[in-house]
Each structure stands twice: as structure tokens, then as C-alpha cells.
N, C-alpha and C positions, 0 to 999 in steps of 0.2 A: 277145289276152287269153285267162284259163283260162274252162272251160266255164262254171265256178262263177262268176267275175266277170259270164259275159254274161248268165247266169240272174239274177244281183240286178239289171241292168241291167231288164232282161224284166221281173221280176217290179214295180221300182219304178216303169214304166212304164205297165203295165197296173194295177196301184192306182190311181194317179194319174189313169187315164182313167175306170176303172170305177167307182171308189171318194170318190176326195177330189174332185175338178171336179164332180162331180151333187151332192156335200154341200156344197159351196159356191156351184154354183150356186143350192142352194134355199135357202140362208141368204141370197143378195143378192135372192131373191126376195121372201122374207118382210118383210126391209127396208125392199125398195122400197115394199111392200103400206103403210107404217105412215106414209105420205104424202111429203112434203118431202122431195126427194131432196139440197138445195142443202147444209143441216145435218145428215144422217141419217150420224150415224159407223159405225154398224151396217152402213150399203151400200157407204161407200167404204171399207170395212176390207175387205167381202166381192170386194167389186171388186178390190181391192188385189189379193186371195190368189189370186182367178182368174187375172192378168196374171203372177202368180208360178208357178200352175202352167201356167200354158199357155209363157209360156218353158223352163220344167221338162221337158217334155214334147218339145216344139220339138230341145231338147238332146241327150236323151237317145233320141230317134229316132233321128237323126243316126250320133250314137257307136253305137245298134243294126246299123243298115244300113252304117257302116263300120268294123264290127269285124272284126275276124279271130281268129278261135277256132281257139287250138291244145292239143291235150293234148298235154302234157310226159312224162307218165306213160309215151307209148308211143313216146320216143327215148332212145337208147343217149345216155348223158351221159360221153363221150370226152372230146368237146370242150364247150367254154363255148356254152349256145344259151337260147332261152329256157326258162325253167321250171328252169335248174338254178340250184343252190343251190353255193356257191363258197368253200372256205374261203383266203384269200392269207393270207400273214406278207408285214408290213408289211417289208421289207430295213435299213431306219431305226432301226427303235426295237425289231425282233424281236416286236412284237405279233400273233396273230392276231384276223383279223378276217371275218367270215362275211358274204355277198351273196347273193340272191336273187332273179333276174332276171324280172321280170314285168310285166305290161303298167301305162299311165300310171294307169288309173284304179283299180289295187291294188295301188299304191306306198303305200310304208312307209316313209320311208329311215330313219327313229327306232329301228325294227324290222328294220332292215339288208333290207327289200324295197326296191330298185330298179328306178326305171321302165328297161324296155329302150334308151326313145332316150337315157338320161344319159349323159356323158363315163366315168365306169367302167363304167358298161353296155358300153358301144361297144371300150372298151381291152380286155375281157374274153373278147366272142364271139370263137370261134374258138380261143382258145386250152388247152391241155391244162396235166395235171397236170407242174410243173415250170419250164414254162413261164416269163420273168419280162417285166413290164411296165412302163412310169413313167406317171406322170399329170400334167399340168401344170395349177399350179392357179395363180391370181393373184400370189400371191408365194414360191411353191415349186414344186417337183418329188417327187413321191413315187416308191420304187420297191417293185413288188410281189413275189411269185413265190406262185405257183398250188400249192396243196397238197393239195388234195382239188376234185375234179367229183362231185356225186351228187344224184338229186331225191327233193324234198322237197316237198310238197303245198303250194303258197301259201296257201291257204286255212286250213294247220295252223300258219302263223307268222303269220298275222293277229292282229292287238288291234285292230282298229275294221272291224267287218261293221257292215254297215249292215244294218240291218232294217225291215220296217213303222211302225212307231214313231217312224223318223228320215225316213221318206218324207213324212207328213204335212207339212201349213203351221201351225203354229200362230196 
């Protein structure tokens, strides 16, 4: 993943520990305080949101501790690697079409960002300008050819960052 992915990773992490589980901790407290825990929606809602962040949490540890951070910025883009950005013509229909190779958790494909392990991810690595390639998809064969290698900041073709805001449980 870019640096930038594993800093929102970090940063949603560390809200969630520092931030939102102590605000909901004292919300199921307060609840609980207001007697009857059997009928009390107030505590089992708060309870709810604590099991939501603590799996949240649990998650995003995980994906912390086994990321791999790479900056793209500081590889020569010859060949197809991650962080390059890929313009092919489709060999079929003469269309171009633009790809952006990057890790799973700042995948786009809407946005032509591509997780690395996808089937055109995988046909891509490796390959240069000119290059041509096919892809077999359930009831076809597509074929490409490679017309531009060059990076482009994933984080500048992004439409959905997530921010503090989206960190939250409501």
C-alpha cells in the first residue's frame, strides 16, 4: 500500500482507540447507571457499538502490522509495478482506457484504481510500453496493448478518502 493509505489506516485506528471506544464506553456507562439493564436500549445500543469498534480495531491492526508500504514516486516506471498508472487501447473496440495499480484497501475500480492482486493487475506487472496482452474473462477474451507507463499519485485519482467523519459508529 502508499504511505498515504497506511497513514488513514493509523490514523483511523488510533481515533477509534483514543477517541470513539472511551465515548462509548461512557455512554454504556451512563446507561447502565439508569437501572434495568434487561430493557435499557440506551446500553444495548452502546454495547452494540463497542463490539463494532472493537472488531474495527481487531481489523485494522492486523492489515497495520501486515502492510507493506511502498512509495511509487521513487521507481523508474519502465515497466508496469505498483503505483504506476497505465494507459492500454483496448485492440477490440480501439478504446483507451487508463489503470492505476494500488493496494486492495485503495481500490477504485469505478475510478479505474486497481487492487494489485486483480486479474488485469497481474496481466499488467511487468510489462512495457507496446507491450500487448489478453485477458480471459467468463465469456470473452479481451486483448490489450500498453501505450503509456507513468506515476501518478493514487491518492490524486481518489473520490472516496475516508476521513474522521467516516471513522465514527453512529
Amino acid at each position: 500500500m502508499s504511505l498515504e493509505g497506511y497513514d488513514i489506516l493509523v490514523e483511523e485506528f488510533k481515533y477509534l482507540l483514543e477517541e470513539e471506544k472511551p465515548k462509548v464506553a461512557h455512554e454504556k456507562l451512563v446507561a447502565a447507571a439508569q437501572g434495568d439493564r434487561s430493557e435499557n436500549a440506551d446500553y444495548h445500543a452502546a454495547k452494540e457499538k463497542l463490539r463494532f469498534i472493537d472488531k474495527r480495531l481487531f481489523y485494522l491492526n492486523k492489515m497495520i502490522q501486515n502492510s507493506k508500504i511502498i512509495d511509487p514516486s521513487v521507481h523508474e516506471h519502465k515497466k508496469v509495478s505498483f503505483g504506476s498508472s497505465v494507459d492500454v487501447i483496448n485492440i477490440d473496440t480501439d478504446e483507451e482506457e487508463t489503470y492505476t495499480l494500488c493496494g486492495v484497501l485503495e481500490s477504485e475500480p469505478e475510478n479505474g484504481l486497481i487492487s494489485i492482486h486483480s486479474p488485469l493487475a497481474k496481466a499488467l506487472i511487468g510489462k512495457e510500453i507496446g507491450d500487448e496482452f489478453r485477458i480471459k474473462l467468463p465469456k470473452s477474451t479481451k486483448e490489450y496493448e500498453i501505450e503509456n507507463i507513468y506515476y501518478k499519485n493514487i491518492f490524486t485519482l481518489k473520490q472516496n478518502i475516508r476521513t474522521k467523519k467516516d471513522f465514527a459508529f453512529h
